[in-house]
N, C-alpha and C positions, 0 to 999 in steps of 0.2 A: 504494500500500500504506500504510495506517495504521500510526503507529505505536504498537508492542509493547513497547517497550524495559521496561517492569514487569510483563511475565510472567512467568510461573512455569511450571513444565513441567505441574503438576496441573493448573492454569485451561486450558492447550492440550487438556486431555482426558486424558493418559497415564495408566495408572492407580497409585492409591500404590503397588504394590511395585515397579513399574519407576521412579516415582521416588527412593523409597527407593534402590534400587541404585544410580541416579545418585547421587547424596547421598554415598555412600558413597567414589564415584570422583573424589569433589570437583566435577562436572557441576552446579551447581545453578541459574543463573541460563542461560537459553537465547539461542542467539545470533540474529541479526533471521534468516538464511534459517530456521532452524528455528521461528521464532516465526511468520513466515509460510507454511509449506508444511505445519506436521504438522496443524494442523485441515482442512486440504481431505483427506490422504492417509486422514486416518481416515475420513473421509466418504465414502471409494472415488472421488474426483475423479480423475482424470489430469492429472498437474502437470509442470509443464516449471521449473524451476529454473534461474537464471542467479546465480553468485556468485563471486567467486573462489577462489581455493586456500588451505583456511587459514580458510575461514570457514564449517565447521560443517557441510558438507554429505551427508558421512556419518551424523551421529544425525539430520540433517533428514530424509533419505527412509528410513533405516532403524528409527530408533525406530517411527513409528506404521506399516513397514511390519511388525514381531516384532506388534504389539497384533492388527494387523488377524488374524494368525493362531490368536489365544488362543483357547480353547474347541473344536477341533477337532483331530485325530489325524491325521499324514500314515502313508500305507504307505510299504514298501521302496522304493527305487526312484521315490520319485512324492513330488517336493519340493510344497512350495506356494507356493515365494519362490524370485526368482531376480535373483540380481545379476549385472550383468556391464561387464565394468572393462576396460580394454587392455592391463596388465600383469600380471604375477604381482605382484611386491613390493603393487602397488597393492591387490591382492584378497586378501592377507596384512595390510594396513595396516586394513581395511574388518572383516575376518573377526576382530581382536585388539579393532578400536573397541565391536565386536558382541557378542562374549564373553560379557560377564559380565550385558548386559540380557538378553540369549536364556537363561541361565540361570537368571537369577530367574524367567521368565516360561514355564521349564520347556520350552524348546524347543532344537534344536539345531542347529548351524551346519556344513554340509560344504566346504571348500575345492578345486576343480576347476582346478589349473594346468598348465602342460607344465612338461617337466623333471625330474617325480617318477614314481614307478611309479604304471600306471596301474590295474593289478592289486588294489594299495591303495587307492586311491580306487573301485574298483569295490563290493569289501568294505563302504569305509565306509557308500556308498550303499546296500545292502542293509539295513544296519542301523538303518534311515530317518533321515533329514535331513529337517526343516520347510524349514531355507531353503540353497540351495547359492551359495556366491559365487565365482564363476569367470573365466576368460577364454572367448570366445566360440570360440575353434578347441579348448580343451579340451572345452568343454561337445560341444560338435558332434559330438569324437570318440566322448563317450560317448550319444550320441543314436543313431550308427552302430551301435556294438557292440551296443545293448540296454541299456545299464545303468542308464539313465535314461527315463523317462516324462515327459512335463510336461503334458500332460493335464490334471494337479487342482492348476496353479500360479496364485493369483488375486492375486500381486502379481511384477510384474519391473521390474527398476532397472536402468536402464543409467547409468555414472557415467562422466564422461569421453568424453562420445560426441563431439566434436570430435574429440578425439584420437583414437578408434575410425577415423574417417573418415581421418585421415592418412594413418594405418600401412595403408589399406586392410582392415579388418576388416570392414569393413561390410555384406559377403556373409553371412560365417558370424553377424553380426549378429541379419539378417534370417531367415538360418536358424534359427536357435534363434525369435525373436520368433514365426516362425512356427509353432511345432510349439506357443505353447501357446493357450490358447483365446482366443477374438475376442473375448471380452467379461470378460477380466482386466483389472486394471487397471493402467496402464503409467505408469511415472516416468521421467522424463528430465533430469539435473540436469552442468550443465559448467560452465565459467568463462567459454564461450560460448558461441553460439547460431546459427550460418549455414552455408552453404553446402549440403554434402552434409544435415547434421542436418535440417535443413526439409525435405527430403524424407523422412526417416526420422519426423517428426512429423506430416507428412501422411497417411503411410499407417498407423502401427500408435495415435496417438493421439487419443481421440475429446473433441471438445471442450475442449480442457486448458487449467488455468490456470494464467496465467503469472506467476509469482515471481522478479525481481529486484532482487536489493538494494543494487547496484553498477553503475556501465556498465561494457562490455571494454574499459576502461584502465587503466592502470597508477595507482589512486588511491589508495590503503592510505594512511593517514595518518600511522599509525608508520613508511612504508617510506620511506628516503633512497636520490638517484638520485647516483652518478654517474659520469662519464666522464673516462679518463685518457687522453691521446696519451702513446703509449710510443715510442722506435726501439723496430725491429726487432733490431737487435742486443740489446738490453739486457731483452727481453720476459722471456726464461728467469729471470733474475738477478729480476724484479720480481715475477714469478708469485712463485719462490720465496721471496721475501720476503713477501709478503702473506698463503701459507700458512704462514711459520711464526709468527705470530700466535696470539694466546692467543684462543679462542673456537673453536665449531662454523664452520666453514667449507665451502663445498661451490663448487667448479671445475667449468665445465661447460665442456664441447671438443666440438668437431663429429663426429668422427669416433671409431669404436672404436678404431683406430688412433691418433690422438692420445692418447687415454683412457690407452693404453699405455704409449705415450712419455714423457708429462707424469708418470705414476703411478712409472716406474722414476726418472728426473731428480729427481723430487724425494726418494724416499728415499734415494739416492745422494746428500744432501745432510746429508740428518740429520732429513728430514722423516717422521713416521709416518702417512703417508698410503693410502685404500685405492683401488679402483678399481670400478668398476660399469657394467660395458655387456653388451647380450645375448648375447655370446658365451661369457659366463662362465660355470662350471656351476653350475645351479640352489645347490646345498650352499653354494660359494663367494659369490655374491650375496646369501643369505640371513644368514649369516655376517658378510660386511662392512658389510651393511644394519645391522645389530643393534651392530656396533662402533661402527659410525657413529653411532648414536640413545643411547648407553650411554656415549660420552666416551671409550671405549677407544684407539680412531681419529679423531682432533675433524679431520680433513682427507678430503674423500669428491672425486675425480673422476670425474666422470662423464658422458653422453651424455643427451641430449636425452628419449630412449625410454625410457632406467633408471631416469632422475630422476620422472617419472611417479609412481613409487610410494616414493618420500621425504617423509614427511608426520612430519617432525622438529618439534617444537614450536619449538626452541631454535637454530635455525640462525642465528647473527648478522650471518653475511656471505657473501653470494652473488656469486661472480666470476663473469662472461661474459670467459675465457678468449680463446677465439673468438666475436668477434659476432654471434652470431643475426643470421640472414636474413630471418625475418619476424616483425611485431608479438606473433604470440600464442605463438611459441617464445619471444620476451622475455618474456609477461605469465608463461606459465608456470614458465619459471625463476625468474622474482621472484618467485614464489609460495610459494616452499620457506622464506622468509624472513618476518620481520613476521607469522606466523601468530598464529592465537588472542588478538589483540590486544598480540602484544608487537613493540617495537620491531626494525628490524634494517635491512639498508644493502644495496642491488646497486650493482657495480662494475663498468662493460664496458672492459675495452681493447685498445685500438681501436689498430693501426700507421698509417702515411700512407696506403697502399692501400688502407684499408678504411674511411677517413674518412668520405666520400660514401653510401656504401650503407647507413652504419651509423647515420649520420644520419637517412636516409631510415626508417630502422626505428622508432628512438625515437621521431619526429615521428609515427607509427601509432600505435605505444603509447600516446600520451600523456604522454611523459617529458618533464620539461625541465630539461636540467641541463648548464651553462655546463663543456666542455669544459677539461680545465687537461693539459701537458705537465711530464710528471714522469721522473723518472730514480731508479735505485736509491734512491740516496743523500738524495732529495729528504726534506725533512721534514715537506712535505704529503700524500706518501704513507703516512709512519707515522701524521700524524692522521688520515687518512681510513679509513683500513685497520687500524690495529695493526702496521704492516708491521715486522719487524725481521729483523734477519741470524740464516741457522738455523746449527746447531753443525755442521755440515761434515763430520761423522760418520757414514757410510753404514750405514742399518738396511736387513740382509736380509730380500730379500723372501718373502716366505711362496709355500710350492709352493702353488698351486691345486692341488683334487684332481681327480683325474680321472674325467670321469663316465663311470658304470658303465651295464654294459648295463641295469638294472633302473631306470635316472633319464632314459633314452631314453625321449621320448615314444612310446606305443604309438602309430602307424598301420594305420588301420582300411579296408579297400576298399569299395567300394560295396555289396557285398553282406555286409558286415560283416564280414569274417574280417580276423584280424589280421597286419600285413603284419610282415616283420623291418622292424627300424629303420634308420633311411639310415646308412650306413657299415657296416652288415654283409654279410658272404659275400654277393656277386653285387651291389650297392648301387653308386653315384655317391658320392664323397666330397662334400665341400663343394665344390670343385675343379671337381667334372666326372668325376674320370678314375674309372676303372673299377677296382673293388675286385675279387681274385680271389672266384669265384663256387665253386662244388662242382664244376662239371666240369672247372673250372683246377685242384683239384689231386687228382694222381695215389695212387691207393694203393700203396705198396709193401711188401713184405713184409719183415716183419720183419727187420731188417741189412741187407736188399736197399739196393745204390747207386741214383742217382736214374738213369732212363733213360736222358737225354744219356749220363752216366758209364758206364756198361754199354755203350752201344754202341761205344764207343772203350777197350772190352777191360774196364772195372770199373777200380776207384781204383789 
């Protein structure tokens, strides 16, 4: 790839009012993925994108995919653009970066995730949407019900398809890919590029050229690596020190269950910290996302899958709590950091047990960074970190709310009709166990005692 580095977004093709509106957003020098993909996208090329997190990949395949649709009318129901992401937060992060150029350029954006009514989102799409950016089980379910056509869609992004591939999405993927025409044009843009995805490139894209502006290592320039040996004893005491640091910080844990643990300890400290894993209700994620990004909250823990759709400009310091187990769970979690060309620091630590394997990780990644053993108190921990002692003053934590039967994602059956939502009358909990259904409960009349009671004579 040549370099671009004195482009301008007008010289890429884009036209003055969508740069204007950049201009406006302070956008005005382009970053190299976008200086190398948005001339082929305009062109209707099919492009594979490799870059990491943090470097622009959003207006890359999005900008010239809004142009591609100027000068045409979508109907109800029958987008022309289609994005699809592996998270919600991620397809919230994508849909707020899109905004304001789909509005200048007179077009409009619908948002397809679980967690909200589906009801609403059916509306919206009636009301036409040029481009929908969604998760692929949401979009699916509304390909089931009717609510969506893709028929007359002549551009679809998928963003994140590595991680699509983890989580196992890559069915309903392929599902949607499939419904829309053969001969649209298909973007494919991740922070990498193998395994499953090569197969997803061989079948839906034709000829595609390939933009990377990075290899899949851990290379950011502004990004600092490094590694603390902690005891295990003393790990709690040092997390908690490191989050009570002045800066955006974000804690990453294996488990929702730790997510939990770690998120209660530390406010039981004095720390005002939020938490973020799939189990949470949509309301409440979207909520501590936005504290998170806003300073409200400058401490975010969270889970490998959540963190997906944190695209914090300002994050300054990224702790690997719990060591990532393979190379591109590290690339990705370092990615939330060192964005947009600004500086910022990942931290993994690491007990005796985990020495070895965590090892084994970094040297995938690409890291190299002279391991040092440090203790609470150490004072190479406050320079490396900010670390300092929190005020020991326990901040209550806020009720989640609970979600409502109307933020249950609708389930659709094969023949389209809409199912109740799991945990309702007759349903499997999360559990397994069997929720009372309609014929478990009795009617009785009015003042009447429950039956048992009645037959051993009434109360």
């Amino acid at each position: 790839m040549s370099d671009r580095s004195d482009v301008t977004f007008a010289q890429l093709g884009l036209p003055p009012t969508l740069v204007h509106a950049l201009g406006r957003d302070g956008v005005k020098t382009p970053f190299p993925i976008q200086a190398a993909t948005i001339p082929d996208i305009l062109a209707g090329r099919d492009v594979l994108g490799r870059a990491p997190t943090g470097s622009g990949k959003t207006l890359a395949f999005g900008l010239p995919m809004l142009v591609r649709l100027i000068g045409k009318a979508s109907r109800p129901g029958r987008p022309r653009a289609i994005v699809l992401v592996p998270t919600r937060e991620l397809a919230a992060q994508i849909d707020k970066a899109l905004d304001e150029s789909a509005l200048a350029l007179g077009l409009r954006i619908a948002l397809l995730v679980g967690g909200v009514p589906f009801k609403g989102q059916a509306v919206r799409l009636s009301r036409v949407a040029d481009v929908v950016v969604g998760t692929p089980g949401r979009i699916a379910d509304h390909l089931a019900s009717g609510t969506i056509t893709l028929d007359d869609v002549v551009v679809t992004a998928v963003d994140e398809a590595d991680h699509m591939a983890e989580l196992g999405f890559l069915p309903q993927v392929t599902e949607v890919l499939d419904r829309t025409p053969t001969q649209a044009q298909r973007l494919l843009f991740s922070a990498t590029l193998d395994g499953e995805v090569d197969a997803l490139v061989r079948r839906y894209l034709t000829d595609p050229v390939l933009h990377a502006t990075a290899p899949p290592e851990a290379s950011v320039e502004t990004m600092t690596h490094h590694v603390l040996y902690v005891e295990r004893s003393d790990k709690a005491e040092v997390v908690a020190r490191i989050a009570s640091r002045a800066g955006r910080t974000l804690l990453f844990v294996r488990t929702k269950h730790g997510v939990d643990r770690l998120h209660e300890q530390l406010r039981a400290v004095g720390i005002d910290a939020g938490a973020l894993h799939g189990d949470k209700p949509q309301g409440y994620r979207t909520r501590t996302l936005a504290e998170f990004a806003d300073g409200t909250r400058p401490v975010l823990v969270a889970t490998d899958v959540a963190a997906r759709g944190i695209h914090v400009d300002d994050v300054s310091l990224v702790v690997h709590v719990d060591p990532p187990t393979e190379s591109k769970a590290y690339l990705h979690r370092a990615g939330r950091t060192a964005r947009a060309g600004e500086a910022g620091a990942v931290v993994t630590l690491v007990t005796e047990d985990e020495r070895a394997p965590a090892a084994k990780v970094m040297r995938a990644a690409g890291v190299e960074a002279e391991p040092i053993a440090v203790g609470p108190n150490d004072p190479r921990l406050a320079a490396i970190t900010g670390a300092r002692r929190p005020s020991g003053v326990p901040i209550p934590d806020p009720v989640a709310p609970q979600r409502t039967a109307d933020e249950r994602p609708t389930r659709v059956s094969l023949r389209g009709t809409a199912l109740p939502p799991r945990g309702a009358a007759g349903q499997k909990d999360r559990d397994g166990a069997q929720k009372p259904g309609r014929g478990d409960q009795r009617r009785a009349r009015p003042g009447a005692a429950p039956r048992s009671r009645r037959r051993r004579g009434g109360a």
